[in-house]
C-alpha positions as CSV (number, residue, x, y, z in Angstrom):
1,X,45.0,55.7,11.9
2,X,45.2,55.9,15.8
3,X,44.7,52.8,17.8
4,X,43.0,53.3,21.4
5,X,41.6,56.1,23.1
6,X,42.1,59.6,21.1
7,X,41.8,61.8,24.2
8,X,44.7,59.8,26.0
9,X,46.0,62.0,29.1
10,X,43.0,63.7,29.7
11,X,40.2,63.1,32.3
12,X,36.5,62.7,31.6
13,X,35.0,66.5,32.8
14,X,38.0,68.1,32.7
15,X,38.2,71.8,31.1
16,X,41.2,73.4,29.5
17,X,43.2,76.0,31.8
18,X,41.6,79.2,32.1
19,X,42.8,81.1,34.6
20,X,42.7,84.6,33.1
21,X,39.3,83.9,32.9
22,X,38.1,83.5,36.3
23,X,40.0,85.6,38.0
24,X,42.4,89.1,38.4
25,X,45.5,88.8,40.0
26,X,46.0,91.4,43.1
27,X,49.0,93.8,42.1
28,X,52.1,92.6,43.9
29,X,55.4,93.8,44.1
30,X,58.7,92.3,44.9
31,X,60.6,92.8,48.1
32,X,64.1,92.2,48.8
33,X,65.7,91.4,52.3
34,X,69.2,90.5,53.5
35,X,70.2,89.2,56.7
36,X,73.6,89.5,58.0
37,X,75.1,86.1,56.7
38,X,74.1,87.6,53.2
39,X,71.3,85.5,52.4
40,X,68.5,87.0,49.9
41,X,65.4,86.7,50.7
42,X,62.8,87.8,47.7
43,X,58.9,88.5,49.1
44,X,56.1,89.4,47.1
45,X,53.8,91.5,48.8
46,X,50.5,93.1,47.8
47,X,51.1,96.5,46.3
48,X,48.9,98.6,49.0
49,X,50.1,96.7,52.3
50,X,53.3,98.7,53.9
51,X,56.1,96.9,53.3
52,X,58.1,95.7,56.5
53,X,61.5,96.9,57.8
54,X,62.6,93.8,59.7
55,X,61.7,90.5,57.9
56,X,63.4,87.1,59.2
57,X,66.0,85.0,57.4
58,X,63.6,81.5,56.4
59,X,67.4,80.1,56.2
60,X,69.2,81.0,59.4
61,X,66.4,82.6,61.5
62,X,68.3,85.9,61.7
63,X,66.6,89.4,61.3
64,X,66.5,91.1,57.9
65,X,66.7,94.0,55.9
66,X,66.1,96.1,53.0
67,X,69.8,97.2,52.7
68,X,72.3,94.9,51.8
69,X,75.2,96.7,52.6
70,X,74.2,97.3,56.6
71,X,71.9,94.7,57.4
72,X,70.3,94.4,60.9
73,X,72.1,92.8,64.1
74,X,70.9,90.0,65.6
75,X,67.8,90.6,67.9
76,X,69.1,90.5,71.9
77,X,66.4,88.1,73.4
78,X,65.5,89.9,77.0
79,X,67.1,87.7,79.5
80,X,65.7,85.2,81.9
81,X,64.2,86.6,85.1
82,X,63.4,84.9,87.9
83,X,60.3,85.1,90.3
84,X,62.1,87.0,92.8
85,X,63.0,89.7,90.3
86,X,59.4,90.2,89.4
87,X,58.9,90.7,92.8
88,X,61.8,92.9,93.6
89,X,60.8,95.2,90.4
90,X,57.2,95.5,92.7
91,X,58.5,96.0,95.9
92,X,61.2,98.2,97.8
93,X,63.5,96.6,100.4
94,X,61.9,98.0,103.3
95,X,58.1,96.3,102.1
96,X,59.6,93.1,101.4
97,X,60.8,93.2,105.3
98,X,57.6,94.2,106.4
99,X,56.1,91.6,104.5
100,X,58.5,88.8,105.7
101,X,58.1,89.7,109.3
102,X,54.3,89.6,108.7
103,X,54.4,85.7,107.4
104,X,57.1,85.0,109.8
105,X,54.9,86.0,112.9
106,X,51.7,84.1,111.5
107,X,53.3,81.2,111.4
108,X,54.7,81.1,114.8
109,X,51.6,82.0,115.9
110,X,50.1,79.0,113.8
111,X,52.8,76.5,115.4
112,X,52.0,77.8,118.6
113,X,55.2,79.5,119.6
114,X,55.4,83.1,120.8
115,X,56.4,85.8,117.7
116,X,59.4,87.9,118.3
């Protein structure tokens, strides 16, 4: 005969595991990646989204793709530019003089000595 509590390792209220029950799971399907240090990366994906080419590394943080034996590059970050080349992409040469000489003579004029 059992000594104690019979239902030992159970919670008051709590209901045996039915998830079949509540609910249908969405159709998924498995995708494979590979990124150019050959790490696999496995993705499950719903079975009516498109499936991405590109997908990145969670290891190393490199791209990834769906063919293992040519894998994609590493992605060339677009270099740092300056203000000045934002304004040199806006502007010709000749403006940017025009402009300069402009400033130039309003602040002679504002410091009260003659332009030129």
């Amino acid at each position: 005969m059992p000594i104690g509590n019979v239902i030992r390792g159970t919670r008051a209220g709590s209901a045996p595991d039915r998830r079949a029950q509540r609910h249908q799971p969405a159709p998924c399907r498995t995708v494979t990646y590979w990124c150019r240090n050959a790490h696999r990366t496995e993705i499950r994906l719903a079975a009516e989204v498109e499936v991405p080419q590109v997908w990145d590394c969670p290891r190393c943080g490199l791209p990834a793709g769906r063919d293992a034996q040519n894998p994609p590059g590493r992605a060339r970050p677009e270099p740092y530019k300056t203000h000045l080349a934002y304004v040199k992409e806006r502007r010709t040469a000749e403006e940017g003089e025009a402009i300069l000489a402009e400033a130039l003579a309003a602040l002679r004029r504002r410091r009260g000595r003659p332009a030129g």
